[in-house]
Legacy VTK file of the C-alpha trace (Angstrom):
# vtk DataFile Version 3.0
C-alpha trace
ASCII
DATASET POLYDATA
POINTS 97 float
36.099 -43.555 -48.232
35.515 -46.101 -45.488
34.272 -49.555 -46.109
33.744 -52.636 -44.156
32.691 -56.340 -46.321
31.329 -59.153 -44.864
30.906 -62.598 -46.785
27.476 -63.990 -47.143
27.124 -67.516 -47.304
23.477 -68.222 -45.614
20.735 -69.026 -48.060
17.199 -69.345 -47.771
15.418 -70.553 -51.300
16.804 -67.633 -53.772
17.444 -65.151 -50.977
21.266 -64.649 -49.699
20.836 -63.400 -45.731
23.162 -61.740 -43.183
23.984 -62.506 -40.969
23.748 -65.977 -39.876
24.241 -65.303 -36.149
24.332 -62.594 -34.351
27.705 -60.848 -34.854
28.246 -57.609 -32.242
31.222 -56.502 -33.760
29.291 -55.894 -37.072
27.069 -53.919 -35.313
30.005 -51.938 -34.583
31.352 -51.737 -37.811
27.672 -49.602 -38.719
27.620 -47.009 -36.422
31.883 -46.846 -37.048
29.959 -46.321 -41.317
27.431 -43.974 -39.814
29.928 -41.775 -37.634
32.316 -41.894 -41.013
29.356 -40.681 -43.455
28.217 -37.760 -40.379
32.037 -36.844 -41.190
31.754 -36.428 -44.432
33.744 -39.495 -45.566
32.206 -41.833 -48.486
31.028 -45.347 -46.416
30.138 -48.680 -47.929
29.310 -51.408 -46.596
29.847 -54.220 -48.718
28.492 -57.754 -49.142
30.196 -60.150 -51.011
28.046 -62.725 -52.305
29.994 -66.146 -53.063
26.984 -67.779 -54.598
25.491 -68.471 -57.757
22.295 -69.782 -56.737
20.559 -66.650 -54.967
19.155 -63.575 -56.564
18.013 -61.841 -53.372
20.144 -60.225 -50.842
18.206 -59.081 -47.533
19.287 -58.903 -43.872
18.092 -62.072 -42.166
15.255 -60.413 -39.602
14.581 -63.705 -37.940
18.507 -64.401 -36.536
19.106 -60.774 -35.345
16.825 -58.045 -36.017
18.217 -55.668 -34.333
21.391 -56.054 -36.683
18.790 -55.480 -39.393
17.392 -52.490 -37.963
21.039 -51.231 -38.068
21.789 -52.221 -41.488
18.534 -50.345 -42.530
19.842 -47.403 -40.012
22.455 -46.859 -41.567
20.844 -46.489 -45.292
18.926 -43.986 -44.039
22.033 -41.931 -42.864
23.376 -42.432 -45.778
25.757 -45.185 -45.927
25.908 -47.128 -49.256
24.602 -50.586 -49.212
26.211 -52.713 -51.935
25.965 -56.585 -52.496
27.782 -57.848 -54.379
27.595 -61.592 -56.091
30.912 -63.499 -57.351
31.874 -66.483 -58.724
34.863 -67.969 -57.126
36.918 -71.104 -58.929
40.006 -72.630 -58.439
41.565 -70.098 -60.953
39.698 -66.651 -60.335
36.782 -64.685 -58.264
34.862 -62.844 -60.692
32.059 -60.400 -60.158
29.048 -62.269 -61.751
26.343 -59.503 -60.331
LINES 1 98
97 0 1 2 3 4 5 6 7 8 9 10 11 12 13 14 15 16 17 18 19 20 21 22 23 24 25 26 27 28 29 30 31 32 33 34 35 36 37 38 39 40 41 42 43 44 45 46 47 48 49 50 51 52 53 54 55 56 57 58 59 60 61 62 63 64 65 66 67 68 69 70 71 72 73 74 75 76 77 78 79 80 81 82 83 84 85 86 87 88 89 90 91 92 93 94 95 96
């Protein structure tokens, strides 16, 4: 299995987005998932949520769409998308969703 995370921090009423700029090097990271998946490897990429005030995870269209179209890209080859919401304290990150 291959994997890549990301933190998402950028909110927009109850919607978490990625990513807040325009990051080229995540755009690399896809088509790294997409040539893993063509391989036959598992790939995930993974979102890690440190909110508890969203509900929503979505790429954000309006700061780079064409990372977007890659995000959605690479669904369609089969690459898993998984957010994934915590709660972090002083003490612990737990998975809340």
């Amino acid at each position: 299995m291959l994997h890549r995370s990301k933190k998402c921090h950028l909110k927009k009423r109850n919607i978490c987005l990625f990513p807040r700029c325009s990051p080229k090097r995540g755009q690399k990271h896809l088509a790294t998932l997409i040539k893993a998946k063509e391989s036959g490897f598992r790939a995930v990429m993974l979102f890690v949520i440190q909110r508890s005030d969203v509900e929503i995870f979505t790429p954000a269209f309006d700061i780079d769409p064409s990372y977007a179209q890659k995000l959605k890209n690479a669904y369609l080859n089969g690459v898993e998308i998984s957010p994934l919401q915590v709660k972090v304290s002083p003490i612990a990150t737990l998975c809340a969703r």
